[in-house]
C-alpha positions in Angstrom: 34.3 72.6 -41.9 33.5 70.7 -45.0 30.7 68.4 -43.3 26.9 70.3 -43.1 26.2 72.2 -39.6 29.7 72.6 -39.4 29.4 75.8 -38.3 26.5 75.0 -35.7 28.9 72.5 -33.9 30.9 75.7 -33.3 28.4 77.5 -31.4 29.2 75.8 -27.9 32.2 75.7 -28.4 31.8 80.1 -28.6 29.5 80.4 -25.8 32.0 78.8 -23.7 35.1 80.5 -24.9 32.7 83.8 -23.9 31.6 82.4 -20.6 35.4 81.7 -19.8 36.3 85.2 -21.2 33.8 86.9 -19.0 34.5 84.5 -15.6 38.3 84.5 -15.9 39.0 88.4 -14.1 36.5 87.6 -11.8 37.9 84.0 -10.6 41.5 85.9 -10.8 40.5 88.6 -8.3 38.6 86.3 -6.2 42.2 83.8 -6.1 44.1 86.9 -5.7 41.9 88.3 -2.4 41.3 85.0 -0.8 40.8 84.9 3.1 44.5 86.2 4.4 45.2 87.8 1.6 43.3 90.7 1.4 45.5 93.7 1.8 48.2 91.8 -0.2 49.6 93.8 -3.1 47.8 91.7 -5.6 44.1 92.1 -4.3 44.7 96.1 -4.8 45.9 96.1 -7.7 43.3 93.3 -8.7 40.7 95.4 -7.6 41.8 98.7 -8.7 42.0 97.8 -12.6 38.7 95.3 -11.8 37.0 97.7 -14.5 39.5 97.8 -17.1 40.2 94.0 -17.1 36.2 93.9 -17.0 36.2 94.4 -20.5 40.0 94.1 -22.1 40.4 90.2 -20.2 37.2 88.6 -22.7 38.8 90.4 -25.4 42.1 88.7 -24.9 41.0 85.4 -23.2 38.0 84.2 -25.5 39.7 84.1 -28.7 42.7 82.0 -27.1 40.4 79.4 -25.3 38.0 79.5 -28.5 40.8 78.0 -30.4 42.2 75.7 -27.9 38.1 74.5 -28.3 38.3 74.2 -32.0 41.3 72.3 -31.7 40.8 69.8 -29.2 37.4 68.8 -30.9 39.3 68.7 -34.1 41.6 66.2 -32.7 39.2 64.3 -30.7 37.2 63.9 -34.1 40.0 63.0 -35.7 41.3 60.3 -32.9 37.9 58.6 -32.7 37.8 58.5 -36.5 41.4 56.7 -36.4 43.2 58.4 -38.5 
């Protein structure tokens, strides 16, 4: 982060490490209770902890996929510098 606005370029980076954070127990109870699937073992217990993971998923998920972000723009930056 030595180059100015280093920090700014980090911003979209957050907001969608946050979006995936929010989306991902959503999108895993809506895999889980798919047409057919409905009374399966999964999609009960998927929708019985629904508020739980509500709010301990993002605080699990985000940090994880925010620094998967920082690193793949770190290596993309460095791979189109060509070092």
């Amino acid at each position: 982060m030595s180059e100015p606005g280093g920090i700014r370029r980090l911003w979209p980076q957050l907001l969608c490490a946050l979006a995936i954070g929010v989306a991902a127990p959503h999108v895993e109870l809506a895999w889980k209770c798919r047409q057919g699937f409905e009374s399966s073992e999964a999609c009960v217990w998927g929708r019985s902890y629904l508020p739980l993971t509500r709010w301990l998923e993002p605080l699990i998920v985000t940090p994880v996929v925010f620094a998967v972000l920082v690193f793949l723009s770190w290596a993309w930056a460095r791979w189109r510098r060509g070092a």
